[in-house]
Every structure is written in C-alpha cells, then in structure tokens.
N, C-alpha and C positions, 0 to 999 in steps of 0.2 A: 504494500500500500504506500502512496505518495500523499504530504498533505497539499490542500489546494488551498490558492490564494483567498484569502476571505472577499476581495474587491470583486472577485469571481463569477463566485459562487453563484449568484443567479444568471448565469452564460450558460451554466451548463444541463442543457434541455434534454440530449439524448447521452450524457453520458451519468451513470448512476453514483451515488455519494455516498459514502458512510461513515457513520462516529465509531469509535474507537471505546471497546470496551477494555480490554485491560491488553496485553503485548502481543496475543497469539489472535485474541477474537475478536471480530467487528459485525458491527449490526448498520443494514441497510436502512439510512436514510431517506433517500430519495433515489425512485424507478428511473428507470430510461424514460423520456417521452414527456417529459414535465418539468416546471421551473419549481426553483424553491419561490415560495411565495413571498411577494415583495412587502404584506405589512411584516410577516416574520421576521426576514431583514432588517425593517427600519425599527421594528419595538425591537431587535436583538432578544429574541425567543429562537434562538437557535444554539445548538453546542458551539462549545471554546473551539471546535476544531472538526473540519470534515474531510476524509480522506477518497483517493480515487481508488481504483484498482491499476498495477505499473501496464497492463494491458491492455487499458483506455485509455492512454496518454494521447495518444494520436486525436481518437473520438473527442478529449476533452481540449484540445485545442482547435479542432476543426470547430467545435462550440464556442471556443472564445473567437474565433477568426469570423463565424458568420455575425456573431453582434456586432464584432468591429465593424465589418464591412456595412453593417445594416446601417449604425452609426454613421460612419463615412459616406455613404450614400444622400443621408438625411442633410447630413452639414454641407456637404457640395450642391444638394440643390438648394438650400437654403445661400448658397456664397459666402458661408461662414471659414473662411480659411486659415481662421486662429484654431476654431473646434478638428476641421481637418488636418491641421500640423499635428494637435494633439492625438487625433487619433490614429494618425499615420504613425507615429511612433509607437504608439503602442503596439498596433495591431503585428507591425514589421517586428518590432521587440521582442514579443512571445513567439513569432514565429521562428526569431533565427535564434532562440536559444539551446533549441533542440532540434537542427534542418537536417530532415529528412522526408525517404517517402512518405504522403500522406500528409505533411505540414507546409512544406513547401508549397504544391500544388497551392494551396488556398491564395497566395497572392497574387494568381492571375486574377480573382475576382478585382482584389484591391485593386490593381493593374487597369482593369477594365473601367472602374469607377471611375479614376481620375482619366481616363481618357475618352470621354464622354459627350456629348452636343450638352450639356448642364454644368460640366466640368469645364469647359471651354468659352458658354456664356458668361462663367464668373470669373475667367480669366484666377482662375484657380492654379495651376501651375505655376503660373507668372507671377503670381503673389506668393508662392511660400519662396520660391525665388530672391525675393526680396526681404526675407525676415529670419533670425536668427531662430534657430530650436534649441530647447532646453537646455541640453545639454548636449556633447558631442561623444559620440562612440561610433564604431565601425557601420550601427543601424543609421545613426544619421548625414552621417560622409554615402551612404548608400540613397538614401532621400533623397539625397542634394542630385546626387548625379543620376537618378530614376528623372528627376524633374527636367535637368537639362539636358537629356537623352529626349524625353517627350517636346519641350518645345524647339529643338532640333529636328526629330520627325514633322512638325508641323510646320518651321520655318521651312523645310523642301517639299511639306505639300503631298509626303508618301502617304497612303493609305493607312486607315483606321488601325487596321489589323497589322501591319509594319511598324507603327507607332507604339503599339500595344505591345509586340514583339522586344521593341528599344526598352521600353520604359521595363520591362521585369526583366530584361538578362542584364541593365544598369541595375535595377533593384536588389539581384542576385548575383552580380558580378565579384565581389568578396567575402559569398558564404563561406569559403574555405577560412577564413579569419577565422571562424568558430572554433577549428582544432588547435589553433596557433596559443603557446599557452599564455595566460592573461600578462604575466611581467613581463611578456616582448612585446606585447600590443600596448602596454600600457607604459613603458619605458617612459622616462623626462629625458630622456638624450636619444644621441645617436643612437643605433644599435651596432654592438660590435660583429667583426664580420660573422663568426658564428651564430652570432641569432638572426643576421640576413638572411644567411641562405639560409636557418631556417623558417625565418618569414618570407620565402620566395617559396615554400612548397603548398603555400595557400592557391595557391593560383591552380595548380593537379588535385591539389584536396577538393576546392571549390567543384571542380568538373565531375569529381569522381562520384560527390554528392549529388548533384545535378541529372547527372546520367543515370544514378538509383530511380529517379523520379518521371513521374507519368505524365512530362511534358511532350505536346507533338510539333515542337520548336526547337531543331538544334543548334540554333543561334546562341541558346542561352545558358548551352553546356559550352559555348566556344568564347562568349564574351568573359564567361568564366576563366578560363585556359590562357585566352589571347591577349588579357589588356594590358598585360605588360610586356609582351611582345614589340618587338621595332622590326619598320620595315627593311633597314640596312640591316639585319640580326644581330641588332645587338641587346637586346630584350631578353629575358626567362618569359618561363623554367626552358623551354626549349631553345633560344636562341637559332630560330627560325624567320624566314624574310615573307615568307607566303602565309599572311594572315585576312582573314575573313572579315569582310567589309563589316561585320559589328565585331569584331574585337578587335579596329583600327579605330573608329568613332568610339569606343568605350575607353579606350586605353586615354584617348586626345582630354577627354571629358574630366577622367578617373584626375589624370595628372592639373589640370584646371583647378578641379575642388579642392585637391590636396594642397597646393599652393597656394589660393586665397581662405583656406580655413584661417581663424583666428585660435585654433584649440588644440594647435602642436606646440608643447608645452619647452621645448629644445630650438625653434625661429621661431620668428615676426612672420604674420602671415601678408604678401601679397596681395595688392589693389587688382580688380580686373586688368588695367591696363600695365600694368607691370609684368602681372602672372601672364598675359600674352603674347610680352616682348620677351620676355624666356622658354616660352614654348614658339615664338618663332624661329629664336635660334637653333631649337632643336629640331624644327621645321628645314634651316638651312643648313644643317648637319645631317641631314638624309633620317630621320630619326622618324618622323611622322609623315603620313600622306599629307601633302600641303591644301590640294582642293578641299578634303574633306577639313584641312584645320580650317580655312578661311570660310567655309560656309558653315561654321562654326561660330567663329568670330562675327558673322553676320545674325546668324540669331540670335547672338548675346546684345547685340546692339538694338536688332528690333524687342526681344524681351525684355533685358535687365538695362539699359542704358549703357554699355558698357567704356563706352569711347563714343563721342558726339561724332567724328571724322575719319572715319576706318581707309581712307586712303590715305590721309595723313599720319596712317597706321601701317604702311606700304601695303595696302593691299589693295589688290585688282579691285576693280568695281563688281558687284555680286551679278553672278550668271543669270540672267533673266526669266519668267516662268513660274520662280517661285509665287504661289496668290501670298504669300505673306512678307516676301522681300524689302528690306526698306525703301527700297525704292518704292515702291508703290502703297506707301502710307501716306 
C-alpha cells in the first residue's frame, strides 16, 4: 500500500482507497467508480490517512490527470492563464514523477487542451510566455519550451495535429531527467565532468521511456534522443549529424530556455536578445540549422517581443506565407 496525497483525494473516482488498520491489515474505504464526498472533505470527517493499493498507481494518476485536465480545460476557456500556469504544473508535476506506460500517455490530453481554437482565442500560450512560474524545476524548463515549440508551430502555420505533435515531444523532451539522481540536477555549480556525462545519458533514458509508451508519434521518442544533438556532430549521447526535423527545433528551443532562465543558480541568466546573439554564433559554427533558428527568432518576435528589429539582428527578412509572420501584423 502507498499513502495518497490528502489534496487528492477527491481525484480519485475509479481508483479504490483505504485506511489502514494496524501494519498487515487494511479496510476499504472507498469503491472504484465514486468520489469521496466533498462535504466529508471540507467538515474533515475523514481518516488521518488513506492508502492506494502499489497496483493502482497508474489508475490513481490517470484520476488525478483527468481532473487536471478537466480543470485546464475550464480555465483556458474561461482565458484565465494564471489558473492555467497553475495547473499546468501540477498536472505535468505528478505526471513526471513516476513517467511511465500508462502516465505518460495522459498529457497528450493536456497537449490537446492548450492547442485548441479557445486556447488560441485567449492567446493562452503567448501569455504564460510572458510570466514567471513558481518555481523552477526540470517540469517547468519543460513548460517553457512545450509553449514555445507550440507558438513556433503556429508562427509557420503547420497543422493542428503537427503542433500538437511539437508541443508534447517539447513537453516530454527531458523525461529522462527523472532517473538522473537529484544532486546533479540540482547542483549550484558547474557539474564536474563525471556527473556530465552522466547527465548526458538523460537524453537514451528519456527515449527508452518514451518508447515503453502507447504513443503513435515517433517524433517524441526522437525529440527525446535528439535535442542535444548538432548538426556538425558534435552533440550527445550519439554525436551524430543526421537529426530529425523535431529534434533540430527542440534542441534550438531547449538551449533558448536554458539560457534566458533566471533559476541556474551557478550564471546570470540571459535577455532574449543576448541568449540569440549566442545561439547565433553557434548558428555560424555549423552547430544549429540556421533556417529553422531564424524562423524561430521570428516567432519570438511576433509572440514574446523579443527584438523590435530582427534584421538589425542580421537576419534575413522572414520567408513569406507564414498567416502569422510579422510581416503581416
């Protein structure tokens, strides 16, 4: 038996509960197929404590992920995208604490919500875009770059289902962080070369997870694999030159976030227009697709304001086509 979050506890409809009688025995609470009831909760007429069974674990998060999502539904068509940030971490939260088959899977819903004709009316991406989240951890460096994977899909205009595609292999592109152990991910310095490489085997771990799972997208086992791949090979884990048009965009995106975060506790994080002018040099060291950086750098400018002058930025004028290019704002 596992105990469950008491914040929970009314999430979990189809997966069954129970209090704990002494070390070996326990008595069922609550069936499959029903909530604990909400005046119980709030007059707290409930046990100190309610436990799952370890082989509902799956069930009792695909419960907490359909509230979130129902949640997140509700606030994006409402345009509430403060209640959305918040429940976008959550929901992302519980999923990658334990990413596997059966948990995963659930944030293509999430996926789908935010890419949405309600999600788009409230200009909902574009705004978490613009605001700080809680706190920073590997689920929210993954937010950041879900969001600007989807208004990239839509700066070029690709289809609902290609967008949708972007936005969860950026959402799930650093599951493998989950096996990486916490004092290298949470370091306040550099990491020394031994805990690099072994923070570069997140990228095979990520995939390996990925591929357990019942997506029919193998983009999002490759965005996994590939974002830290360069096209000259000089990238991990493989140090291969032939990478797959989402784990070139993922990789361009990944290194952006990382560089204008404020919450690497070892640098000073990066203004857009700075963190650009270093990833264009790695643009003119053969390191990045340049087309794909620059129509990058153009939906940051139609999105987030990134640079008022993007030629003044030496960049080409943007390829025309796009319905959302700044030229035709």
């Amino acid at each position: 038996m596992v105990p469950v979050k008491k914040v929970h506890v009314n999430f979990y409809r189809d997966t069954p509960l129970y209090t704990k009688v002494n070390d070996s025995r326990y008595n069922l609470y609550k069936p499959a197929g029903m909530y604990v009831n909400d005046l119980r909760i709030s007059e707290d007429r409930m046990p100190p404590a309610l436990y799952m069974r370890k082989s509902d674990k799956i069930q009792g998060l695909q419960d907490i992920q359909r509230e979130f999502n129902d949640q997140l539904t509700h606030s994006v068509q409402q345009g509430d995208f403060a209640q959305v940030q918040e429940t976008l971490v959550s929901v992302v939260e519980e999923t990658l604490e334990e990413p596997r088959t059966g948990s995963l899977e659930g944030l293509n819903r999430t996926v789908a919500i935010l890419v949405s004709d309600y999600a788009r009316e409230a200009e909902i991406t574009n705004n978490l875009l613009r605001v700080a989240f809680r706190d920073y951890s590997t689920v929210v460096h993954s937010i950041r770059v879900m969001v600007m994977a989807i208004e990239y899909g839509y700066y070029k205009d690709l289809s609902l289902d290609t967008i949708r595609s972007y936005g969860l292999s950026a959402l799930l592109h650093d599951v493998g962080k989950m096996t990486i152990p916490r004092h290298i991910l949470t370091a306040p310095r550099r990491l020394t070369d031994d805990e690099f490489l072994t923070m570069q085997q997140h990228a095979k771990q990520g995939y390996d997870i990925i591929a357990t799972c019942k997506f029919n997208d193998p983009a999002v086992a490759r965005a996994a694999l590939e974002h830290h791949e360069r096209i000259d090979g000089t990238g991990y884990p493989d140090g291969k030159n032939a990478i797959s048009p989402i784990g070139k965009i993922i990789g361009i995106i990944d290194c952006f976030e990382a560089l204008t975060s404020d919450f690497r506790p070892y640098r000073d994080a990066l203004g857009p227009l700075g963190a650009l002018e270093l990833l264009k040099e790695e643009v003119d060291g053969g390191h990045f697709d340049r087309q794909l950086f620059e129509d990058f750098c153009y939906s940051l400018v139609r999105n987030n304001g990134a640079f008022e002058t993007p030629q003044s930025f030496g960049l080409r004028p943007p390829i025309t086509g796009h319905n959302s290019s700044p030229t035709q704002q």
